[in-house]
C-alpha positions as CSV (number, residue, x, y, z in Angstrom):
1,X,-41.0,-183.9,13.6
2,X,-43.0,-180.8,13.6
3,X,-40.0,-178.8,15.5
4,X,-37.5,-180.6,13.1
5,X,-39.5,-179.2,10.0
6,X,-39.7,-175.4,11.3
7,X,-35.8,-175.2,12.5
8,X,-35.1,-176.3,8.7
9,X,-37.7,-174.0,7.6
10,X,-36.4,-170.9,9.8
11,X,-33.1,-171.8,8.6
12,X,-33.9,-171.3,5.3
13,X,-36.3,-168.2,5.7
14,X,-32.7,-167.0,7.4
15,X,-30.5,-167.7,4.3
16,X,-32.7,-166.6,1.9
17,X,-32.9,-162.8,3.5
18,X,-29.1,-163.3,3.9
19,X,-29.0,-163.8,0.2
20,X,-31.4,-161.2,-0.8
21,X,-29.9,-158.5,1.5
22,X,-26.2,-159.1,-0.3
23,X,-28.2,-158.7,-3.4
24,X,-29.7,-155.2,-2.2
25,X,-26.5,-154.5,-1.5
26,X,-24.6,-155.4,-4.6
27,X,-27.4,-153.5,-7.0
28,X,-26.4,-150.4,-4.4
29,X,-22.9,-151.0,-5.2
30,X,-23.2,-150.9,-9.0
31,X,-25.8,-148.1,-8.9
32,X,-23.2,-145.7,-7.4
33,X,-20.3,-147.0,-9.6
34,X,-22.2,-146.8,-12.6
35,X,-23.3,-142.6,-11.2
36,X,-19.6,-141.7,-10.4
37,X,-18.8,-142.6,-13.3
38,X,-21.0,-140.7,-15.4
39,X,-20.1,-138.0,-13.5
40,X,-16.3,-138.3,-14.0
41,X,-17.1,-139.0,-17.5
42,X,-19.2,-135.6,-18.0
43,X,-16.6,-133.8,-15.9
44,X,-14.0,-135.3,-18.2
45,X,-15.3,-132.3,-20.9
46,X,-12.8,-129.0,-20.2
47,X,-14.7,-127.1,-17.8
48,X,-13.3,-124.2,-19.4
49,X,-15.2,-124.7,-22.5
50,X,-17.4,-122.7,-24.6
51,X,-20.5,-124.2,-25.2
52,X,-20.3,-123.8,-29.4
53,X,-23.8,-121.9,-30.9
54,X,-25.4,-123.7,-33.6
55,X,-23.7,-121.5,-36.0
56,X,-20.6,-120.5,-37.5
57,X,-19.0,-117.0,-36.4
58,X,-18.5,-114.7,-39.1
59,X,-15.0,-112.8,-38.4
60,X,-14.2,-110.0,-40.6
61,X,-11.8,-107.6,-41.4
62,X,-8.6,-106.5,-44.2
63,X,-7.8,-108.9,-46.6
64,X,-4.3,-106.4,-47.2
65,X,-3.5,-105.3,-43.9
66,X,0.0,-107.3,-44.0
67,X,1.0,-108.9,-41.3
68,X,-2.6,-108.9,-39.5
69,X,-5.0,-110.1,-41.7
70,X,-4.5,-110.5,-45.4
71,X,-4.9,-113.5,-48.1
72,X,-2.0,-114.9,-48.9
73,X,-1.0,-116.0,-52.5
74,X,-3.4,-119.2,-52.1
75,X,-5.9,-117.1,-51.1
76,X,-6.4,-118.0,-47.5
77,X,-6.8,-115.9,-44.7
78,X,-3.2,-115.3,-43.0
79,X,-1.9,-112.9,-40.7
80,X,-1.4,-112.4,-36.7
81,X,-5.0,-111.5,-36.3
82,X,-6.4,-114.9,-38.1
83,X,-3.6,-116.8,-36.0
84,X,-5.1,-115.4,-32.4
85,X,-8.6,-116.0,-33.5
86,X,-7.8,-119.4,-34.9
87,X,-6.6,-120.5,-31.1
88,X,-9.2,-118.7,-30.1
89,X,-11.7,-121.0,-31.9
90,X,-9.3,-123.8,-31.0
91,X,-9.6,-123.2,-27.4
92,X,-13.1,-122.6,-26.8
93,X,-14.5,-125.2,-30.0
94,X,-16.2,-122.6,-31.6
95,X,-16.5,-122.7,-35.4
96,X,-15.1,-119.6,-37.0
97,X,-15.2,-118.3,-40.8
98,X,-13.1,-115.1,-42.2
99,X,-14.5,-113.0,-44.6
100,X,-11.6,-110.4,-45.4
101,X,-12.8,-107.7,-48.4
102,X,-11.4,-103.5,-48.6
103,X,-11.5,-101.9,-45.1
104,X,-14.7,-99.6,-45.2
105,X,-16.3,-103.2,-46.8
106,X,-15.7,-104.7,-43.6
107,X,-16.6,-102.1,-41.2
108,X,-20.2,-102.3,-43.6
109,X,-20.2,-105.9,-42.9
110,X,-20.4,-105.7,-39.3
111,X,-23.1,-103.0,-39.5
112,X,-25.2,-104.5,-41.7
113,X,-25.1,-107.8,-40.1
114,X,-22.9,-109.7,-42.6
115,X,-20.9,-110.4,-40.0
116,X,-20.9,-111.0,-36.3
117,X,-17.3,-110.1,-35.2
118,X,-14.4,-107.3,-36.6
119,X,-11.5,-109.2,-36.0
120,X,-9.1,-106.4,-34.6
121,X,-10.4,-102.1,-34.8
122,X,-8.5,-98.7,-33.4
123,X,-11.1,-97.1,-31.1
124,X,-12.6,-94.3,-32.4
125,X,-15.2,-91.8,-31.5
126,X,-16.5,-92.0,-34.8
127,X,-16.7,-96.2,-34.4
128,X,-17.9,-95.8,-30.9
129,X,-21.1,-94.9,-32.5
130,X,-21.6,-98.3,-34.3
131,X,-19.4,-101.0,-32.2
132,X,-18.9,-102.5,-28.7
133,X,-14.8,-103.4,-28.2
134,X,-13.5,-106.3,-26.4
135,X,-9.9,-106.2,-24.9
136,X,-6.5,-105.4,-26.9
137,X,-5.0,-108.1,-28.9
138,X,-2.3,-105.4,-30.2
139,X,-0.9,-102.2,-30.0
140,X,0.0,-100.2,-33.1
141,X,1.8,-96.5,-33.4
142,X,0.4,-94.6,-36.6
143,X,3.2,-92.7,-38.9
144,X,3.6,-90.5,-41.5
145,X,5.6,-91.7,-44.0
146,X,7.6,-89.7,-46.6
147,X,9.9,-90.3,-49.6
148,X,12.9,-89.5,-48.6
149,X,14.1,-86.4,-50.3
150,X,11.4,-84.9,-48.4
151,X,12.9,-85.7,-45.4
152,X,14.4,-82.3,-44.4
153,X,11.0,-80.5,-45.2
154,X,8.8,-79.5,-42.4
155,X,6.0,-81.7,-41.9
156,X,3.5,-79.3,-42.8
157,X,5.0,-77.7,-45.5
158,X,4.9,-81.3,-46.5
159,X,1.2,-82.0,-46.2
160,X,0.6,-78.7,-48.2
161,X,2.7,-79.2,-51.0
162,X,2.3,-83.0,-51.6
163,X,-1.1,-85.1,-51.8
164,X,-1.2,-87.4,-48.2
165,X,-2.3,-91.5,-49.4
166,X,-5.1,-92.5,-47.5
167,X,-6.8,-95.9,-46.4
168,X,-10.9,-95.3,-47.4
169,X,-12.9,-96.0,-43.9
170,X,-9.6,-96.6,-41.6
171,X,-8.7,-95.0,-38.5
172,X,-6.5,-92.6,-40.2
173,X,-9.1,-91.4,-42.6
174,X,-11.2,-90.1,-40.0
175,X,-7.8,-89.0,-37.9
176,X,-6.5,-86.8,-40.5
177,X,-9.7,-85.0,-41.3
178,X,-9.4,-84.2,-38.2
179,X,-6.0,-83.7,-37.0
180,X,-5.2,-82.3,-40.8
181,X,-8.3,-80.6,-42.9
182,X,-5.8,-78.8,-44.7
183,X,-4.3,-81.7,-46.3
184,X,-4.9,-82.9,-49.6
185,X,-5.8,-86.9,-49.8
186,X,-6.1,-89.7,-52.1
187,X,-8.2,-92.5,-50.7
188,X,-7.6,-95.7,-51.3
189,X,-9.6,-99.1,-50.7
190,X,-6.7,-100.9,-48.7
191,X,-2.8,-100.8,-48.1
192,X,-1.9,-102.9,-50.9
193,X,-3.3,-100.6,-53.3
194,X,-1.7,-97.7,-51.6
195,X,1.9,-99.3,-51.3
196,X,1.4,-99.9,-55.1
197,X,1.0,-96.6,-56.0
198,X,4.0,-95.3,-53.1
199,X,6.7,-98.3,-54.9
200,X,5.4,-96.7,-58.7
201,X,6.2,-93.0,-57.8
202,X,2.6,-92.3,-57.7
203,X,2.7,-91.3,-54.1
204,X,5.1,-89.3,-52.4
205,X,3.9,-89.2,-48.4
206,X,1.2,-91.7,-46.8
207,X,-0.3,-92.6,-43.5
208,X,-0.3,-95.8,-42.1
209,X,0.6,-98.2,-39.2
210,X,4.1,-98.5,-38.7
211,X,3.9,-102.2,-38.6
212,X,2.2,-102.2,-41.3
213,X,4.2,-100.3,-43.7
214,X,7.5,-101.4,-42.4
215,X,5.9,-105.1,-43.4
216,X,4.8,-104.1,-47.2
217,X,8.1,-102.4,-47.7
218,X,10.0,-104.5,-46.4
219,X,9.2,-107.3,-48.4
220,X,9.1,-104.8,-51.2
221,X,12.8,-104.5,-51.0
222,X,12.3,-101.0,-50.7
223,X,12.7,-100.1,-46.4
224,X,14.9,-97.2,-47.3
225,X,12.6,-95.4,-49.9
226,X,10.7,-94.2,-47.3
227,X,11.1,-93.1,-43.5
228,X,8.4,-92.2,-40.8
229,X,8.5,-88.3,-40.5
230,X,6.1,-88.1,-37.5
231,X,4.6,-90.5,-34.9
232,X,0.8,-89.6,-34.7
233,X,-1.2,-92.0,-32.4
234,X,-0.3,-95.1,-30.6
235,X,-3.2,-97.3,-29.9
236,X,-4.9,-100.9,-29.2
237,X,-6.2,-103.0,-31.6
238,X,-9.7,-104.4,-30.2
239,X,-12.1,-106.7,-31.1
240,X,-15.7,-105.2,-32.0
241,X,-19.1,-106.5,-32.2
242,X,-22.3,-104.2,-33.4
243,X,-23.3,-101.8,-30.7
244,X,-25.4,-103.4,-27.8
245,X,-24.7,-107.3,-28.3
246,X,-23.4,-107.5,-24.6
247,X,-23.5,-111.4,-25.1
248,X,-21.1,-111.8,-27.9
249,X,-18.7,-109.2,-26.5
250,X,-18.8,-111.5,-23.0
251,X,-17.9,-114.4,-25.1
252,X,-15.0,-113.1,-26.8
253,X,-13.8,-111.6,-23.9
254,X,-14.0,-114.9,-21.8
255,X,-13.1,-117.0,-24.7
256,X,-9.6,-114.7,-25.2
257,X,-9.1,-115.0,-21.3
258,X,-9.1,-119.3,-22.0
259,X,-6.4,-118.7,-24.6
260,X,-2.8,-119.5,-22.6
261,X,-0.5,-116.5,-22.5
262,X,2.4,-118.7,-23.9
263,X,0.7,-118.8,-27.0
264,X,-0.8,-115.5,-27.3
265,X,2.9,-114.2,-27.0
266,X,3.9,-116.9,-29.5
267,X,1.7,-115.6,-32.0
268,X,2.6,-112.0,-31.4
269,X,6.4,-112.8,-32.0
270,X,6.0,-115.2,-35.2
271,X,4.6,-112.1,-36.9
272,X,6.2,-109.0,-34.8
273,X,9.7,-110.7,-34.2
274,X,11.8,-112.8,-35.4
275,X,12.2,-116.6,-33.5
276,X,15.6,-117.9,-33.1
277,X,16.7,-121.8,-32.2
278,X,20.1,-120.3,-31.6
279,X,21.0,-120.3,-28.2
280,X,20.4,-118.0,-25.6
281,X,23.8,-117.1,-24.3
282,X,24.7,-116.2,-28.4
283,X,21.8,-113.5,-28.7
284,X,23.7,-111.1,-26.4
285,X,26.9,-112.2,-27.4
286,X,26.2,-110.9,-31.2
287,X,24.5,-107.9,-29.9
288,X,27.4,-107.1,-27.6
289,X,29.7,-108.0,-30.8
290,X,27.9,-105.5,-33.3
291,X,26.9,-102.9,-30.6
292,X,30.7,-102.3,-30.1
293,X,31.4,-102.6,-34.4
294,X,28.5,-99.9,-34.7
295,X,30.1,-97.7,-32.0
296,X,33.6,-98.0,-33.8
297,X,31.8,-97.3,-36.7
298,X,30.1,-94.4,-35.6
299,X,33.3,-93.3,-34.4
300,X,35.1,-93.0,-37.1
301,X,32.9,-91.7,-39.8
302,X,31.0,-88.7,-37.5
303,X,32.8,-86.0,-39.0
304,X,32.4,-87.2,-42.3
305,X,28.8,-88.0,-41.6
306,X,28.1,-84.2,-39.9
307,X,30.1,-82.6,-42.8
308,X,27.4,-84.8,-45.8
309,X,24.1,-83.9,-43.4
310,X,25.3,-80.0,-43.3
311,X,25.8,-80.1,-47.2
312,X,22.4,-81.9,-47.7
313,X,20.7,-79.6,-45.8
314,X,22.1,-76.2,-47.9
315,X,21.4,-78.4,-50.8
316,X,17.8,-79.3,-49.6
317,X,17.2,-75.3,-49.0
318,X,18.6,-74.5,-52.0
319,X,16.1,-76.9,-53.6
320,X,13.3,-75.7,-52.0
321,X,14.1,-71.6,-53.0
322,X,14.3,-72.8,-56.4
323,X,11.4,-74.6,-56.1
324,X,9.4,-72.1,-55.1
325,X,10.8,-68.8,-56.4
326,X,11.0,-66.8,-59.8
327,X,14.8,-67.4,-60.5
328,X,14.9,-63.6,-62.2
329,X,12.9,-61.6,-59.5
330,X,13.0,-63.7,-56.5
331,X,9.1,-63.5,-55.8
332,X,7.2,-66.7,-56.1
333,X,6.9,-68.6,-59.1
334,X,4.0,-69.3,-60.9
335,X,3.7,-73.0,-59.2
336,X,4.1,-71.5,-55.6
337,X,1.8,-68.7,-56.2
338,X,-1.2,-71.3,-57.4
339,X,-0.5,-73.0,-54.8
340,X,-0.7,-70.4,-51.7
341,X,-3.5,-68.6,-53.8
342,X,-5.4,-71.5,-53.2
343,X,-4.2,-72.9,-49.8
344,X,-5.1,-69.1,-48.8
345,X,-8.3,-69.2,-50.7
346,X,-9.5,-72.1,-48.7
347,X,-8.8,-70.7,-45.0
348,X,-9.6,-67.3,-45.3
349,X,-13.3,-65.8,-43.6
350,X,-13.3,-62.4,-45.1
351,X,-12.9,-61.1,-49.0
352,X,-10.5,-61.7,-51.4
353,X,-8.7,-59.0,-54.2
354,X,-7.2,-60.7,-57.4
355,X,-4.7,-58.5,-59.6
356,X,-3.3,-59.7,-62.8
357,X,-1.1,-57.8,-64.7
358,X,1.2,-57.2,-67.4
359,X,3.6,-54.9,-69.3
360,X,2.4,-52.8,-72.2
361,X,4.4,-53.2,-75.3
362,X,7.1,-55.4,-74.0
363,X,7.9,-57.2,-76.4
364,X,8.8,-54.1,-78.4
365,X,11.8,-53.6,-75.5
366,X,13.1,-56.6,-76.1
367,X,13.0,-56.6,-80.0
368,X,14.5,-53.1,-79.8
369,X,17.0,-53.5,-76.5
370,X,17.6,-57.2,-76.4
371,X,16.4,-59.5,-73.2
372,X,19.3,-58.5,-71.1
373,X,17.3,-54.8,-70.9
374,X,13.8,-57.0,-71.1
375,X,15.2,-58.5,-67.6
376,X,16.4,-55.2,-65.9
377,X,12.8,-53.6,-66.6
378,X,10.8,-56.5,-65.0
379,X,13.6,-56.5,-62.6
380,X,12.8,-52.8,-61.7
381,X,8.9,-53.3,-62.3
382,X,9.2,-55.9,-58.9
383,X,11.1,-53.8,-56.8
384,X,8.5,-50.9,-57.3
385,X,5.3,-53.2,-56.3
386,X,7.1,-55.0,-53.4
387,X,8.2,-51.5,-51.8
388,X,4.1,-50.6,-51.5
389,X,2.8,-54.6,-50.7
390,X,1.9,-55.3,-47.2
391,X,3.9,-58.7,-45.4
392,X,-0.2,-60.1,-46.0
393,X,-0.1,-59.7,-50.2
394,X,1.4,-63.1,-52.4
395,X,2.9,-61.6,-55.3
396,X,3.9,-63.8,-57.9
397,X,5.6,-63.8,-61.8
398,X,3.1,-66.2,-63.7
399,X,4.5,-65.2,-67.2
400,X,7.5,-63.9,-69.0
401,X,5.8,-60.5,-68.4
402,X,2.6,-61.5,-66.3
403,X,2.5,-61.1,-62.3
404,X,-0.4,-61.9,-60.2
405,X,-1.2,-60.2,-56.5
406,X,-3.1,-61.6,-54.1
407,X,-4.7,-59.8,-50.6
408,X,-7.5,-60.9,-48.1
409,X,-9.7,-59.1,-45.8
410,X,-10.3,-55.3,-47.7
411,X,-13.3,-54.1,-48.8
412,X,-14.7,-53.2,-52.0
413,X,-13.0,-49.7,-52.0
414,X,-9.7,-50.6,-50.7
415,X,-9.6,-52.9,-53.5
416,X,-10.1,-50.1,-56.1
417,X,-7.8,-48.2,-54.4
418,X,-4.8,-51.4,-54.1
419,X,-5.4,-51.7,-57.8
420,X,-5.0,-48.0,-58.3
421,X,-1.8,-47.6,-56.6
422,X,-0.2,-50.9,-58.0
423,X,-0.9,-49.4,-61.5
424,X,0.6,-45.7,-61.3
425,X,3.7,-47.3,-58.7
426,X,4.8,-48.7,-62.2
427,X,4.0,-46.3,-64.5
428,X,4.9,-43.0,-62.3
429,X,8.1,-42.7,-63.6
430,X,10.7,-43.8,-65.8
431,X,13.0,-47.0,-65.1
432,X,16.6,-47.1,-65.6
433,X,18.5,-49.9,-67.4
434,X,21.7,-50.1,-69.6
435,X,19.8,-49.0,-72.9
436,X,18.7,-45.8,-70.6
437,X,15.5,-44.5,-69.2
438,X,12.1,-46.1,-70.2
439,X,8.7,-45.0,-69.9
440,X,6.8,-47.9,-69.1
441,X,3.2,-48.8,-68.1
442,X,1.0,-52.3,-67.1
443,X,-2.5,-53.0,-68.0
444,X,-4.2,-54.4,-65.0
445,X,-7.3,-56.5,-63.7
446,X,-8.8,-56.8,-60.9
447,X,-11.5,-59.0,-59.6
448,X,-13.1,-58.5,-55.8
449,X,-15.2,-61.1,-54.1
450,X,-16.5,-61.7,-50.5
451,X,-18.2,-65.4,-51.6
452,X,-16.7,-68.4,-49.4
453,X,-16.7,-70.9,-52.3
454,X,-14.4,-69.8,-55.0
455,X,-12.9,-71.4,-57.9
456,X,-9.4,-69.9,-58.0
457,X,-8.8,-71.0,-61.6
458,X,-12.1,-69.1,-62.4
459,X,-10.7,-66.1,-60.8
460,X,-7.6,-65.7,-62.5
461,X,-9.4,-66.1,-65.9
462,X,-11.7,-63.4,-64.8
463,X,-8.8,-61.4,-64.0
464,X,-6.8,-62.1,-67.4
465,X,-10.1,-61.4,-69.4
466,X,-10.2,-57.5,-67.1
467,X,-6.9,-57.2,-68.0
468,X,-7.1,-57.5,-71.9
469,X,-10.3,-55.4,-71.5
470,X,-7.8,-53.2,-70.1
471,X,-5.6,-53.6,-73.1
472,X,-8.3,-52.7,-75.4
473,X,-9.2,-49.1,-73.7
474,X,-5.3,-48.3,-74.8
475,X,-3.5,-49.8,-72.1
476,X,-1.9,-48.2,-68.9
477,X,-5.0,-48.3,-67.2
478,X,-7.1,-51.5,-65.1
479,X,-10.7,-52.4,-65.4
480,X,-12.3,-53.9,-62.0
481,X,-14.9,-56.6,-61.3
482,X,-17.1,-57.5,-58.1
483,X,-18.2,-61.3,-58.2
C-alpha cells in the first residue's frame, strides 16, 4: 500500500511540474507578443519625423511680395513661400505661424527675436552679418523695369534723368547703392505700394524681381506698360535664421530634405506655371501650331516692323534733343543744365566756377528792333562764348536773355580770369543782325568754391544776386565771389 500511495504521488508531483512548466511557458509566450508589439507599435510613428518643440515657429516675411508671400483679400497668408513651408510643417508636424508686415519690418523681426525663421532671403553681404541661410527654395533674376517710352534711352541716362522706385530694406536697396550711387531713389515699404505708384504715373522706372513684377502687373492688366531694360542679379531665395542658431538651421534643412520632390515641384509650378489637365500629346501640338503662325507672322510683317522701329528711334532722338536743348541756340536748356549742374556737382573732387549772365538793356532791342533781331543777337552772343569754352564747361540758356556756365577743377585765379574773358568775348565788338551792327554787353557773376557739400540752388542765387550787383556798378562788367 505504501508503494501504491508514492507511484500515485510521483505521478502527480510529475503532472503538476508538467502543468506549471506549460504555464512558464505560455507567460513567456505572451511576454514577447505583448514586447513586439509595442515595438511595432512605437515603430509604427514615421521614422522620418520631427520631434515638434513645445512651441510654435514664428515664420516671417512680405505680406506684398506677390506670388511668394502676401495676404490675400481675406487676409491670410498666401503665396509659394507659405505653400512650401505649409508642407513643410505638414511633413515634419511642426506647428508653424506667419507673421507677414513691410520688408525691413520683417528683417527687424528676425533680429530682434520676434521671430524665429525668414521664410525665403537673397544672400547678401550686408545680411550675412545678421542671418544663417538654409538651402534654396527659389531662384529669382532682379530687373530694371522701365515705362516704355523710355525704352530706347540708355540705361544710365535713364537712372540720371528719372528717380529709380525702391523696396525699403530689400536686396535691391542695398544692391543699387552699391551697383548705382548715382541714382536717385524713392523708397518704399513693399511692392504693393510701389506698383501703386508705377500703375498712377507716379513712377517711371523701378527695381524689382522679375517674378515679382511680372505677377503685380499682370494682374494689373497692365504687362505692356512696362518692360525689363536690364537683368541685374540672378539669385536663390534661402531660408534664414539669426546668426549662430546652428540648431534651427539643421532642422529646416533636414525638415525641407523630408519634403517629397513631387510636391516641392508641384508648389513651384501652381505659382510659377501654369497646370494643364489637357493632354500631353496637345501641349506640343499647340506649340508646334502657333510656333509655325508666329513664324508666318513674323514673316510677313518684318519690313513693316524694321521700317516702324527705325522711325521710332529718329522720333525717340528727336525727343530727347528737344528735351534737352534750347530750341533757339542749341545749348542746353534750363532743365538739362540743372540737371548736369548738379549730377556734376555731386561727383566732382576739386573746385567748382558758377557764371550767370545776362544782356544789358535787351529789352530795349527788342522794343526798338522786334524779337526776330532779339533772336539773332542771343543767337550771336552763343556762338561767341562756345568758340572760347573748353569740351569740360556746361553752358546753358536759363532765361529769355539769362545763360549759366559751369567748369570744375580751376583755381581761384583761373576763375577770375574764365569770368573775365567770357565778359569782354561778348562785348569786344559789335554783332551783326538784320537791323545792323549792335554794341552789346552782359553783366556777369561769378561764384568760386572748393567746399564738397554744395547746395546748387544756393549757388545760382548767389550768382544771380553778383550779377545784379553787377548791374548796379553800370553794367558791362562782373562782380566775383569765393564761398
Amino acid at each position: 500500500m505504501r508503494d501504491d500511495a508514492r507511484t500515485i504521488a510521483r505521478s502527480i508531483n510529475c503532472r503538476t511540474s508538467r502543468q506549471s512548466n506549460a504555464l512558464i511557458f505560455c507567460l513567456f509566450f505572451l511576454s514577447v507578443y505583448f514586447i513586439t508589439v509595442t515595438i511595432n507599435a512605437h515603430s509604427a510613428e514615421p521614422p522620418t519625423a520631427i520631434k515638434s518643440e513645445p512651441r510654435t515657429l514664428i515664420i516671417a516675411n512680405s505680406k506684398a511680395w506677390k506670388p511668394f508671400s502676401y495676404l490675400d483679400d481675406n487676409g491670410e497668408p498666401s503665396g509659394l513661400l507659405i505653400d512650401l513651408w505649409k508642407e513643410f510643417a505638414k511633413v515634419n508636424r511642426i506647428r508653424v505661424e506667419f507673421v507677414l508686415t513691410d520688408w525691413q519690418e520683417s528683417l527687424d523681426n528676425l533680429k530682434h527675436g520676434k521671430a524665429d525663421i525668414h521664410a525665403g532671403l537673397l544672400w547678401s553681404t550686408e545680411r550675412a552679418e545678421f542671418f544663417d541661410y538654409g538651402d534654396s527654395l527659389a531662384k529669382l533674376d532682379g530687373q530694371i523695369f522701365v515705362e516704355q517710352s523710355l525704352l530706347s534711352m540708355n540705361i544710365e541716362s535713364v537712372l540720371q534723368s528719372e528717380t529709380l522706385g525702391v523696396i525699403k530694406g530689400s536686396y535691391e536697396d542695398s544692391f543699387v547703392k552699391g551697383e548705382f550711387p548715382y541714382a536717385k531713389v524713392r523708397l518704399f515699404n513693399n511692392n504693393e505700394q510701389m506698383i501703386s505708384a508705377v500703375l498712377n504715373g507716379g513712377l517711371n522706372v523701378f527695381i524689382a524681381d522679375f517674378q515679382v513684377a511680372n505677377f503685380y502687373l499682370y494682374t494689373a492688366n497692365q504687362q505692356n506698360a512696362f518692360s525689363p531694360a536690364r537683368h541685374v542679379y540672378t539669385s536663390s531665395v534661402k531660408p534664414a535664421v539669426i546668426k549662430g542658431n546652428k540648431v534651427l538651421l539643421d532642422l529646416i534643412k533636414d525638415g525641407f530634405n523630408r519634403v517629397e520632390q513631387d510636391e516641392l515641384n508641384r508648389i513651384q509650378r501652381k505659382w510659377l506655371h501654369i497646370e494643364t489637365v489637357y493632354p500631353n500629346y496637345l501641349v506640343p501640338l499647340m506649340m508646334t501650331l502657333l510656333l509655325s503662325m508666329i513664324v508666318l507672322y513674323i514673316i510677313q510683317l518684318k519690313r513693316t516692323v524694321l521700317h516702324r522701329t527705325k522711325a521710332l528711334y529718329r522720333a525717340n532722338k528727336e525727343l530727347q534733343l528737344l528735351a534737352s536743348q534750347d530750341g533757339l541756340t542749341g545749348i542746353n536748356n534750363r532743365r538739362n543744365f540743372i540737371h548736369e549742374f548738379e549730377r556734376r556737382n555731386r561727383q566732382r573732387s576739386n573746385s567748382l566756377t558758377l557764371l550767370l549772365f545776362d544782356i544789358d538793356r535787351f529789352k530795349g532791342v527788342n522794343d526798338r528792333f522786334g524779337h526776330l533781331v532779339g533772336d539773332q543777337t542771343i543767337q550771336a552772343i552763343v556762338k561767341r562764348v562756345n568758340s572760347i569754352l573748353s569740351q569740360e564747361a556746361i553752358f546753358g540758356r536759363i532765361g529769355g536773355e539769362e545763360f549759366c556756365v559751369f567748369m570744375t577743377g580751376l583755381d581761384e585765379h583761373e576763375a577770375v580770369q574764365f569770368a573775365t574773358n567770357i565778359q569782354r568775348c561778348i562785348s569786344k565788338s559789335k554783332v551783326m543782325t538784320d537791323a545792323g551792327e549792335l554794341a552789346i554787353s552782359v553783366s556777369l557773376g561769378a561764384v568760386y568754391s572748393c567746399k564738397k557739400e554744395l547746395d546748387c540752388k544756393e549757388l545760382l542765387h548767389t550768382a544771380d544776386q553778383l550779377m545784379y550787383q553787377a548791374k548796379s556798378r553800370g553794367r558791362n562788367c562782373f562782380e566775383f565771389e569765393s564761398v
